[in-house]
C-alpha positions in Angstrom: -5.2 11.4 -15.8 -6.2 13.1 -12.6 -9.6 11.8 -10.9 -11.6 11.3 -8.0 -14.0 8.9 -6.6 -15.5 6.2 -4.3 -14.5 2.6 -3.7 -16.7 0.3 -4.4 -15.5 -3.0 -2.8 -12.5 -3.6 -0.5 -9.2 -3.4 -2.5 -7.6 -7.1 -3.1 -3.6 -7.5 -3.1 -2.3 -10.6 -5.4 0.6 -11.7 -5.9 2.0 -12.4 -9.4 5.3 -13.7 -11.1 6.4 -15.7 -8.0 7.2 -11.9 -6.1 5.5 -8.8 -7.4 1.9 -7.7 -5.6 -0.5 -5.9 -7.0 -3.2 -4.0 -5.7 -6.8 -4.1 -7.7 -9.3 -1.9 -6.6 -12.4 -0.1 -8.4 -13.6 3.6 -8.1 -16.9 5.1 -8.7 -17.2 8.4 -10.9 -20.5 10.3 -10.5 -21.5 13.2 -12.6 -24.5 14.8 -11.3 -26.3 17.6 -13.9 -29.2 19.2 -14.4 -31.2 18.8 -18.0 -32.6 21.8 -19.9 -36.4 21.0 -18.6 -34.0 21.3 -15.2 -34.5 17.2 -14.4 -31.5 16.4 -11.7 -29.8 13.2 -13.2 -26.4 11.4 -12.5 -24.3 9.1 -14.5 -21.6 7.0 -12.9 -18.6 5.0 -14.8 -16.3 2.3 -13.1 -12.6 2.6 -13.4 -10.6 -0.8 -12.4 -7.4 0.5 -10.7 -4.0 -1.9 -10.6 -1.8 -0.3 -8.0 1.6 -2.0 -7.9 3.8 0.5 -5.8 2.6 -0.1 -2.7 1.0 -3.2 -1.3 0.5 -2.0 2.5 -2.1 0.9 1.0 -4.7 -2.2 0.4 -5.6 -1.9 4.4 -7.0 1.7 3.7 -8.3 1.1 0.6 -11.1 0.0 1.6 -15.3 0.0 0.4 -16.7 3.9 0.5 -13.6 5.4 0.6 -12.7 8.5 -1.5 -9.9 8.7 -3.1 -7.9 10.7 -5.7 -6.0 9.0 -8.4 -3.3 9.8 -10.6 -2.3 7.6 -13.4 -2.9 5.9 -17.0 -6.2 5.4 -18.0 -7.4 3.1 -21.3 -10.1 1.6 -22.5 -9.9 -2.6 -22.6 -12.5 -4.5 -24.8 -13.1 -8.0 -24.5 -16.0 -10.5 -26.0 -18.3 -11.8 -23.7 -20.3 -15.4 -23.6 -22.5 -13.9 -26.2 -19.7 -12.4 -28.3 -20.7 -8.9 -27.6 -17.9 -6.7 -27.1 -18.1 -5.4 -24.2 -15.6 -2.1 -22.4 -14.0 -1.1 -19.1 -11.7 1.7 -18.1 -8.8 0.7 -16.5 -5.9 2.7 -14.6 -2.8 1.7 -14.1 -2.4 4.0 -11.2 1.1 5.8 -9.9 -0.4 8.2 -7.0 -3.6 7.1 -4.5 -4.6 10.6 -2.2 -6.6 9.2 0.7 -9.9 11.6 2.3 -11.0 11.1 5.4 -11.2 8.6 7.2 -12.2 4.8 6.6 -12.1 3.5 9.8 -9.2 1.1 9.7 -6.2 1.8 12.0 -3.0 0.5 10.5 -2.6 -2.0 13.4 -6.0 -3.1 12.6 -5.6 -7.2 11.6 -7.3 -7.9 8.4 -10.9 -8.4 8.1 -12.1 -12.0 8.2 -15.4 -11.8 7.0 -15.9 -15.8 7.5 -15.2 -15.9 11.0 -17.5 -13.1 11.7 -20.4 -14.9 10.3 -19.6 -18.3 12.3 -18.8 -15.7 15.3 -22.6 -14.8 15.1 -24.0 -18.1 15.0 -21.6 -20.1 17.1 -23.9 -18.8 20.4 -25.5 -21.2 22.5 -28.9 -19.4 22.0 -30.9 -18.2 24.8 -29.5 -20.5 27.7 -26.0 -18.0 27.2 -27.9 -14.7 28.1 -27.3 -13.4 32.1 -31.0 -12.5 32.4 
């Protein structure tokens, strides 16, 4: 299956069985269509990718990007807390097609969203500013 969409959160790598990675990302699909009384509405579905090909991709991958997948897409059901059933796609994907641009240069290190917020804090207040 053939699809594109948006990223919705920074892709995560993993590592699995002691020395394969994989890649888990999800992407956004919006339908936008018009109803017969001519109402604008849009429906979006979530598709959970597993990329294992490529490991170094994750850096691009990341939140708001758009993207065009290639690969096998099923439905997986599980039972919740409340034993409803509940459904996600999935896609186990072979081919990621990048648009635009994210942002993030490959020599970029790796966001560290932790230290940014001490980073913001860790001033000594008002006695720091030249003025």
């Amino acid at each position: 299956m053939l699809f594109t969409g948006r990223i919705t959160a920074d892709a995560q790598t993993r590592t699995v069985s002691g020395d394969k990675q994989v890649t888990n990302f999800t992407v956004a699909l919006n339908q936008r269509y018009k109803t017969k009384a001519g109402e604008k509405k849009e429906k979006t579905a979530f598709v959970n990718c597993s990329y294992w090909i490529n490991p170094g991709l994750a850096v691009y991958l990341t939140k708001g990007a758009i993207v065009e997948i290639s690969g096998w897409v099923e439905a997986q059901t599980w039972e919740n807390r409340d034993g409803k059933v509940q459904a996600d796609l999935v896609c186990a994907v072979d081919t990621v097609k990048l648009f635009g641009s994210t942002g993030v240069k490959p020599n970029d290190p790796p966001k560290d969203k932790k230290a940014e917020k001490k980073a913001v804090g860790a001033g000594g207040g008002d006695d720091d500013l030249p003025f």
